[in-house]
C-alpha positions in Angstrom: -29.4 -21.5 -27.5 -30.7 -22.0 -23.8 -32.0 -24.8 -22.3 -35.5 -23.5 -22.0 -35.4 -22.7 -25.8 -34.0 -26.0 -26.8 -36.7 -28.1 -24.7 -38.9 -26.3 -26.0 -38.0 -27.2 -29.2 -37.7 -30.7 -28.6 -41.2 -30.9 -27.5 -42.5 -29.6 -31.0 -40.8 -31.9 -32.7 -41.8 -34.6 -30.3 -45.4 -33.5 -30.8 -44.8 -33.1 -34.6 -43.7 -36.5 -34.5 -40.1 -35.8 -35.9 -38.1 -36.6 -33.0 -38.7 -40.3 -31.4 -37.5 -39.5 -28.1 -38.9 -42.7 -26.5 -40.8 -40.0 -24.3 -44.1 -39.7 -23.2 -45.3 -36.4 -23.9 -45.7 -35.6 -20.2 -42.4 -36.1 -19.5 -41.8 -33.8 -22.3 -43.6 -31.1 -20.7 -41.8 -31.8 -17.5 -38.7 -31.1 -18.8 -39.9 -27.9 -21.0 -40.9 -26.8 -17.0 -37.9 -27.9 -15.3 -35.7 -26.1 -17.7 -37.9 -22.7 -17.6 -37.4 -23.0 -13.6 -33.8 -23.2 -13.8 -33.4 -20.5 -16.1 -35.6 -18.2 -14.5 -34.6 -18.7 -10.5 -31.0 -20.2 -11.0 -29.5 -16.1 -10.5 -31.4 -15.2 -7.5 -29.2 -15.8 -4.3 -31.2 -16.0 -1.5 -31.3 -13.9 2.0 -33.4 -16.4 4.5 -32.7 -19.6 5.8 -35.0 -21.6 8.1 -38.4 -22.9 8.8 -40.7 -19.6 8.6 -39.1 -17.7 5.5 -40.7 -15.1 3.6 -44.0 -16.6 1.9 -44.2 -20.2 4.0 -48.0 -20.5 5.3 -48.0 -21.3 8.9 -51.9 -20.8 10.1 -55.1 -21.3 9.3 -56.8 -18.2 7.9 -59.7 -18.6 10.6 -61.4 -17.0 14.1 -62.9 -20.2 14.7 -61.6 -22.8 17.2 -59.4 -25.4 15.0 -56.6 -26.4 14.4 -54.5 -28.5 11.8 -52.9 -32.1 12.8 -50.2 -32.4 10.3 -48.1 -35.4 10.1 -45.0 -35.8 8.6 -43.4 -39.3 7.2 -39.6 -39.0 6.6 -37.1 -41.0 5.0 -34.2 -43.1 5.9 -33.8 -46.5 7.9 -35.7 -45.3 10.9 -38.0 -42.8 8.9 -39.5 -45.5 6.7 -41.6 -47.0 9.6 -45.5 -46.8 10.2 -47.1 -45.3 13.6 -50.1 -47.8 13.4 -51.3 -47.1 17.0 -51.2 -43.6 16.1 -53.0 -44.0 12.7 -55.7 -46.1 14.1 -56.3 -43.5 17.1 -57.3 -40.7 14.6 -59.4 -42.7 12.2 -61.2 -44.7 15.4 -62.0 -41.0 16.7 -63.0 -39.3 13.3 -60.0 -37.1 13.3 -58.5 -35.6 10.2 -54.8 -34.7 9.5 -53.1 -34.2 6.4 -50.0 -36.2 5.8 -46.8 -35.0 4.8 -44.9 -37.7 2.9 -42.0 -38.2 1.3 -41.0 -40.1 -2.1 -38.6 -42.3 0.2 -41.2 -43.2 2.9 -44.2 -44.1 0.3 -41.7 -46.5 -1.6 -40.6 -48.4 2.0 -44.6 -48.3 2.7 -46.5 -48.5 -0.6 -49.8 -50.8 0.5 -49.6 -48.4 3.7 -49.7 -45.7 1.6 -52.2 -46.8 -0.8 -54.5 -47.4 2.5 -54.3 -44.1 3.6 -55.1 -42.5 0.3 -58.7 -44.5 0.2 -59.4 -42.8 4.1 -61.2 -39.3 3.6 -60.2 -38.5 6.8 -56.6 -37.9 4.9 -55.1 -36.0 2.8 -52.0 -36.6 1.1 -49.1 -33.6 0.7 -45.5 -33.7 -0.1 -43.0 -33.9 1.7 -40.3 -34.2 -1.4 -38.5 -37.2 -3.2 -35.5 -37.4 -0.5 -36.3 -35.6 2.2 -34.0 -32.9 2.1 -33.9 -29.1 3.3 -34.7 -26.9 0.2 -32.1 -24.5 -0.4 -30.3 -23.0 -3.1 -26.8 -23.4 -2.2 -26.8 -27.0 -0.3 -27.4 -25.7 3.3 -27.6 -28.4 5.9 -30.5 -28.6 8.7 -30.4 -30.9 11.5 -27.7 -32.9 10.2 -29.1 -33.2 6.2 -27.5 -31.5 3.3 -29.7 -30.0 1.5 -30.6 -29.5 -2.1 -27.5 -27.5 -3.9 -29.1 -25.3 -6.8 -32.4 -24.8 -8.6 -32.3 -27.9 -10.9 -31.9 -30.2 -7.1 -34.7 -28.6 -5.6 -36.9 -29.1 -9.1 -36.1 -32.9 -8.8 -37.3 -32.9 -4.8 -40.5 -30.8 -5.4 -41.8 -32.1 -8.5 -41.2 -35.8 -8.6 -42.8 -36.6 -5.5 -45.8 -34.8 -6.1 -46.0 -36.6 -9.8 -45.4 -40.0 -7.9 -48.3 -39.2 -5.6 -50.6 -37.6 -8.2 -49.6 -41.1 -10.2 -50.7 -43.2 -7.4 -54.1 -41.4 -6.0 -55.0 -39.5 -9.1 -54.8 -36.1 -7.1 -51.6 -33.8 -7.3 -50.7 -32.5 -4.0 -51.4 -28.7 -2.8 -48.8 -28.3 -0.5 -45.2 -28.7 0.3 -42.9 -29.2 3.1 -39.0 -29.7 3.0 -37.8 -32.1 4.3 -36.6 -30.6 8.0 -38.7 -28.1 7.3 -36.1 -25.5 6.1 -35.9 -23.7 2.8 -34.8 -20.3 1.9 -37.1 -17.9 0.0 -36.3 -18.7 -3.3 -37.5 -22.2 -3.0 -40.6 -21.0 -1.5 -41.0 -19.0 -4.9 -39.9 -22.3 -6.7 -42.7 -24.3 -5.1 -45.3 -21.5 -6.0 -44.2 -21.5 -9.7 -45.2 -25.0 -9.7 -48.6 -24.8 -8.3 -47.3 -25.2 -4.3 -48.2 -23.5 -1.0 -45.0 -24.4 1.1 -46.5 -24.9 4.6 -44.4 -25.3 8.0 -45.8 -25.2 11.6 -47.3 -23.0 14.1 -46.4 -25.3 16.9 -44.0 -28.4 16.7 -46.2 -31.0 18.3 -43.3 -33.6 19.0 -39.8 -31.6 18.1 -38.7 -34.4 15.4 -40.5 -37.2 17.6 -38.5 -36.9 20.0 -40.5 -35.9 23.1 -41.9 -38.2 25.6 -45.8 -38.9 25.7 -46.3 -36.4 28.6 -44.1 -33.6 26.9 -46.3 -34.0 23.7 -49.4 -34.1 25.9 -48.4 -30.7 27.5 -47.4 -29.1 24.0 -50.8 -29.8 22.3 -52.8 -28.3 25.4 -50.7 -24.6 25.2 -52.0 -24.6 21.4 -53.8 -21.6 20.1 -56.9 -21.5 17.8 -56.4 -22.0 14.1 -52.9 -23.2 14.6 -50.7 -25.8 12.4 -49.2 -28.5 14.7 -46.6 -30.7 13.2 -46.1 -34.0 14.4 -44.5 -37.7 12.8 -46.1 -40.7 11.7 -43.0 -42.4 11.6 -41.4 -43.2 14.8 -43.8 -45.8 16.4 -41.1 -45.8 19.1 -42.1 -42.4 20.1 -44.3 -40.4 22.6 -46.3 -38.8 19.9 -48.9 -41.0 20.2 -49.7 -41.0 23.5 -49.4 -37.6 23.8 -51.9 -37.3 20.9 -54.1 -39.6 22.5 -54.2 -37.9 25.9 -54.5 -34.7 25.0 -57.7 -34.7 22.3 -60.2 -35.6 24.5 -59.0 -32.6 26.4 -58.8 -30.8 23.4 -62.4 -31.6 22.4 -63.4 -30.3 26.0 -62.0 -27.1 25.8 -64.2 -26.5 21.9 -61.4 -27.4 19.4 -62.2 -28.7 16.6 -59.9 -30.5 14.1 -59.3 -29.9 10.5 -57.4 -30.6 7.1 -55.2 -27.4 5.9 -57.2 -27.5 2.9 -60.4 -26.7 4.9 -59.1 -23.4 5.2 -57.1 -21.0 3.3 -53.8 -20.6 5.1 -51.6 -17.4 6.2 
């Protein structure tokens, strides 16, 4: 018998009442769904690797003048820290963003977190449990293993957009790995479960790691109805005063700013 069969069987008994798993029943249905993922994706090898893989959304599906402010919150000692100045700059100026952010970061920030959810300016994406690439065969990017097989990249999708859907009441759209690298199966894993895997049009700080001016200089080459990808985790950084600087000049050129799900994406 195969898994999917024998979860699937476990939840009728559970539901039947025979079979006092000590489960709620949506975990039950989260496991019937794991297991169908596995069985169905676990054969496929994949063929891409990187951040713009068959099926990842990278634009805005628009002529007008926007563009996207997406903001990434990573994991780890020095990914678990808060951008405040950065933060306060976009809500001050009425600018939205949607925030990417992992299962590690919300649990190192949870009354940040829960701050951020009540702002409309905000959405709230995911940006997996761990923070790690999503691949297939435990491909590294930028110095972080990624997940290893199907079942691994199940447990960094679908968790973290559970914990956030748990905490704001709203299950998450979109994904982005961690690093933002995946191969093309995971981008079909994501869409099984109800995901559009999004990367980047532009990188707006290259992992936080340019200087204020740098940043500054990147956001003013952006085209219309790009997705910029910056971090709202290194307050150390130049991404805020590049940020900063460079809307106002932004606004005077006739950008606009938006949340990804203002638009369909492509």
């Amino acid at each position: 018998m195969n898994r999917t069969v024998l979860s699937t069987l476990i939840c009728l008994l559970f539901c039947l009442g025979l079979l006092p798993l000590g489960l709620e029943w949506g975990q039950c249905q989260e496991i019937q769904i794991r297991d169908k993922i596995i069985s169905e994706f676990t054969p496929r090898i994949p063929k891409e690797w990187g951040e713009k893989v068959k099926g990842v959304k990278t634009r805005l599906h628009t002529d007008r003048k926007v563009i996207a402010l997406t903001l990434d919150a990573c994991g780890g000692p020095k990914g678990g820290r808060y951008d405040a100045r950065l933060m306060k700059y976009l809500d001050e100026e009425k600018i939205p963003a949607t925030l990417f952010l992992s299962g590690k970061w919300i649990d190192a920030n949870l009354e940040i977190f829960k701050k951020l959810t009540q702002n409309p300016l905000f959405e709230i994406e995911n940006h997996g449990l761990n923070h790690r690439p999503c691949s297939t065969m435990g491909r590294s990017a930028h110095g972080i293993e990624g997940t290893k097989n199907v079942e691994e990249i199940f447990n960094e999708i679908e968790p973290n957009a559970l914990k956030i859907e748990t905490l704001t009441g709203r299950k998450p759209k979109y994904y982005r790995p961690g690093t933002a690298y995946s191969d093309e199966i995971c981008v079909e894993i994501a869409g099984a479960l109800g995901y559009e895997v999004v990367t980047f049009s532009l990188l707006g700080d290259v992992g936080a790691t340019l200087k204020g001016s740098q940043v500054k200089e990147v956001l003013l080459s952006v085209p219309p109805s790009s997705i910029i990808l910056l971090h709202m985790n290194r307050p150390e950084s130049g991404t805020a005063e590049g940020v900063m600087e460079a809307i106002p000049e932004l606004k005077k050129k006739g950008f606009s700013f938006v949340k990804l799900s203002d638009h369909t994406l492509k």
